[in-house]
N, C-alpha and C positions, 0 to 999 in steps of 0.2 A: 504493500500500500504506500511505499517511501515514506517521507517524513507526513503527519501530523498536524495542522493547525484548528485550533479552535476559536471562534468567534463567539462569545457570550458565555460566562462564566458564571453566571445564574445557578438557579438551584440544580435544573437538568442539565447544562453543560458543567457542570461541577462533578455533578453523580457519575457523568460518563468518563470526565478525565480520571477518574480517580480508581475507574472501572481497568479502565484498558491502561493505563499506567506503569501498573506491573510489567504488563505481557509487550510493550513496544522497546525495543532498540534502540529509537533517534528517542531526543527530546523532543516532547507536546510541545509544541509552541500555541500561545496565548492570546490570545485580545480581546478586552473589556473597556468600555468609555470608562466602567470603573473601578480602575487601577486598584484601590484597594482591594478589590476582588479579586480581580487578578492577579495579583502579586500573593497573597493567602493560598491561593490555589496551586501558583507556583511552588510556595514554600513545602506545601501538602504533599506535590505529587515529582518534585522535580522537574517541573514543565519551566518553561522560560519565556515573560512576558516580553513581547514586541511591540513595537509602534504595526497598524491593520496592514502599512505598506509595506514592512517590511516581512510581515506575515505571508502577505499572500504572494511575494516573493520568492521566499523560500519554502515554505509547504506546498506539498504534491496533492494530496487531498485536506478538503477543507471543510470541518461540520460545522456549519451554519446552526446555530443554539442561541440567536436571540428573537424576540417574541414578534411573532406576526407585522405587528406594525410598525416596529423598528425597521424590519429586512429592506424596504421598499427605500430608505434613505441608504443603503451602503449601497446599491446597484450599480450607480457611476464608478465606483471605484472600485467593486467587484469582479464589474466587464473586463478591465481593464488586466484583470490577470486572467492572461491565456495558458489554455494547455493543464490547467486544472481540474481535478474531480473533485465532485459538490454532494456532499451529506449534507440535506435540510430536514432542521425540527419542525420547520415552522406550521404551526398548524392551519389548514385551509390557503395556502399558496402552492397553485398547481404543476405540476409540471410544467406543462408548457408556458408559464410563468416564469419557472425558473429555468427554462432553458433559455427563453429570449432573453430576460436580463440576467443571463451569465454568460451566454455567450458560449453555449456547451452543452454537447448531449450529451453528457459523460456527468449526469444527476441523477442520485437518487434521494425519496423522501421515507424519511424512517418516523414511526411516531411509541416513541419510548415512552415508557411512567416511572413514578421517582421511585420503583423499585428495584431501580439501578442503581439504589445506595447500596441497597445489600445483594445486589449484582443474580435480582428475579424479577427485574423489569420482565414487562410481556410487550415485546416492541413490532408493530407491520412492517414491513419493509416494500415500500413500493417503487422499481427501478422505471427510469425511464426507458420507452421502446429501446433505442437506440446505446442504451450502455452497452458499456465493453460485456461478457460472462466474466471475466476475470477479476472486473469491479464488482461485481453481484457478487460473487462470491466472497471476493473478501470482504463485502459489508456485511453477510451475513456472520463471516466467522468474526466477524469487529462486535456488529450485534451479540452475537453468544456469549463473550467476555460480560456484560452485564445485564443475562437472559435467557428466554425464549425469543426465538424467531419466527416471524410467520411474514412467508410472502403471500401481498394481497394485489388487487389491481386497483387501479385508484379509484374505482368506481363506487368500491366497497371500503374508501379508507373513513370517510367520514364516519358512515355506521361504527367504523372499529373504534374511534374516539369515544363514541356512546356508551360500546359495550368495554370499554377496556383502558385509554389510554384519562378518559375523566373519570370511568365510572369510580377507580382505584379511590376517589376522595369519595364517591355514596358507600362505599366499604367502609372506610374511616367512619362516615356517620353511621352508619349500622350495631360496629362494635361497640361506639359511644356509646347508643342508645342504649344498649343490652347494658352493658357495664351501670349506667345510669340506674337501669334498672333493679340491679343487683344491687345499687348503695342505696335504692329506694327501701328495698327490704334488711338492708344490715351489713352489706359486706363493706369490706374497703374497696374504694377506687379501684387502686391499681390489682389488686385480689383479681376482683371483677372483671377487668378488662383481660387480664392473662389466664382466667378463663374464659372468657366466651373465643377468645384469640383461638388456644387452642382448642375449642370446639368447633373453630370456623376451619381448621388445618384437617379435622378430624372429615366435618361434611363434603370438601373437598378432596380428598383423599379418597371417599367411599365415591363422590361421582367420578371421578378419574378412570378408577377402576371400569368404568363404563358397563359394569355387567347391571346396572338398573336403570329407571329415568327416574330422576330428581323427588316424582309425584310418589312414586311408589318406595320410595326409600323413606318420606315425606310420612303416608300413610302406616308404614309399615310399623314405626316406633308410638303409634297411638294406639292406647290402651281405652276399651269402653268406660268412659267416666272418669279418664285419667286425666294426670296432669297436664302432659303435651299438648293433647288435644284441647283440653280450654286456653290454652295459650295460643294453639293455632286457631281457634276459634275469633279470638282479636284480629289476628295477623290479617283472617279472612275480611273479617266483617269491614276494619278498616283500609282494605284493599290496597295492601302491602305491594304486590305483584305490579298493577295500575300506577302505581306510585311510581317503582323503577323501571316501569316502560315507559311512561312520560318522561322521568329523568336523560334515560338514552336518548328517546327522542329532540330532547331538549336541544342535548347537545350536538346529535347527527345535523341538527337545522343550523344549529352556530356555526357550526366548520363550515355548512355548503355555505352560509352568508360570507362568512369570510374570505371564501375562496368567489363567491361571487363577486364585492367589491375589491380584492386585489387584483381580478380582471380587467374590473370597471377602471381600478386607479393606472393600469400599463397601457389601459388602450387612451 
């Protein structure tokens, strides 16, 4: 993959240098408008912050890791280095977006979750037609350093944002809630939350196995007149389900918007 350069130093360009860090050869090279980040980052991983010009000088490939409506102000200066391969986070900026303002078929769009801190991100990988195989593949094994990999087409990347790359924060609020739950009736907080944690490892792990469907694995731990079942009897009646399909939805319509006005803004 050559040398390395990262552009945004945020939470998820943080999570991924710190991912593949070990596993690279060259120094990560850096760039943050904000230097203190960047240089922290540096310190973390052994990376070495640069001025963007001098970055995109000397990097071979380059992951784009600042947020949507940032990307559209470095484009002038981005074009400007030829001969480059383009890793973009950026959510709802399309290909063919980033191929005319980089000046490169040689893009792909990856959309990682911040469980590339403890390197189980679940990341899409969506190459452009025209990449190299040679670059698909080593972004996927770039990918695997902090993950699962899953190639998608981009027609379906939006939906995977729903299902996957935001849903990761309606996880967060689910534990909460239970945990919440648990200190309603007497535990501690943190008690709480490291159990239902690991009973969230436990319900995944049994659908992985894939030998049931969700409903029947669901059914099968209710007892006539038990416990579970008056709990699932809430879950129903407050239509829990409804809840996290509008939430995917939510956010499937944000990415295409997004990716509708960074259209609007090239053309």
């Amino acid at each position: 993959m050559g040398k390395i350069g990262v552009i945004g130093c945020g939470t998820m360009g943080s999570a991924i240098v710190k991912a593949i860090a070990p596993h690279t050869k060259e120094t990560i090279l850096l760039y943050d408008i904000n230097e203190v980040a960047a240089t922290a980052l540096a310190e973390a991983t052994g990376g070495r912050v640069l001025p963007l010009k001098c970055l995109l000088d000397e990097a071979a490939t380059i992951i784009l890791a600042v947020k949507p409506q940032i990307l559209p102000h470095l484009y002038v200066e981005l074009y400007q280095a030829t001969g480059k391969r383009w890793i973009s986070l950026a959510a709802g900026i399309s290909l063919e977006t980033l191929v005319a303002n980089l000046g490169s078929s040689e893009v792909i769009r990856i959309m990682p979750n911040i469980g590339a801190e403890v390197a189980r991100s679940v990341t899409a990988i969506t190459p452009n037609e025209e990449a190299s195989e040679e670059f698909i593949k080593e972004t996927v094994a770039l990918v695997k350093l902090f993950g699962s990999a899953h190639l998608l087409s981009e027609e379906h990347l939006a939906a995977f944002i729903g299902v996957s790359a935001s849903a990761i924060s309606t996880c967060f609020e689910f534990l909460h809630g239970i945990a919440l739950g648990g200190v309603q009736q007497g535990l501690p907080y943190r008690e709480a939350l490291a159990l239902i944690s690991e009973t969230m490892e436990s319900a995944t792990s049994l659908i992985q196995r894939g030998e049931k469907h969700p409903k029947e694995l669901q059914t099968g731990v209710c007892s006539p007149m038990g416990t579970t079942i008056e709990a699932l009897n809430v879950v129903l009646d407050n239509s829990l389900a409804g809840i996290l399909m509008a939430s995917v939805e939510a956010a499937t319509e944000r990415a295409l918007e997004l990716e509708f006005l960074a259209k609007n803004e090239n053309n």
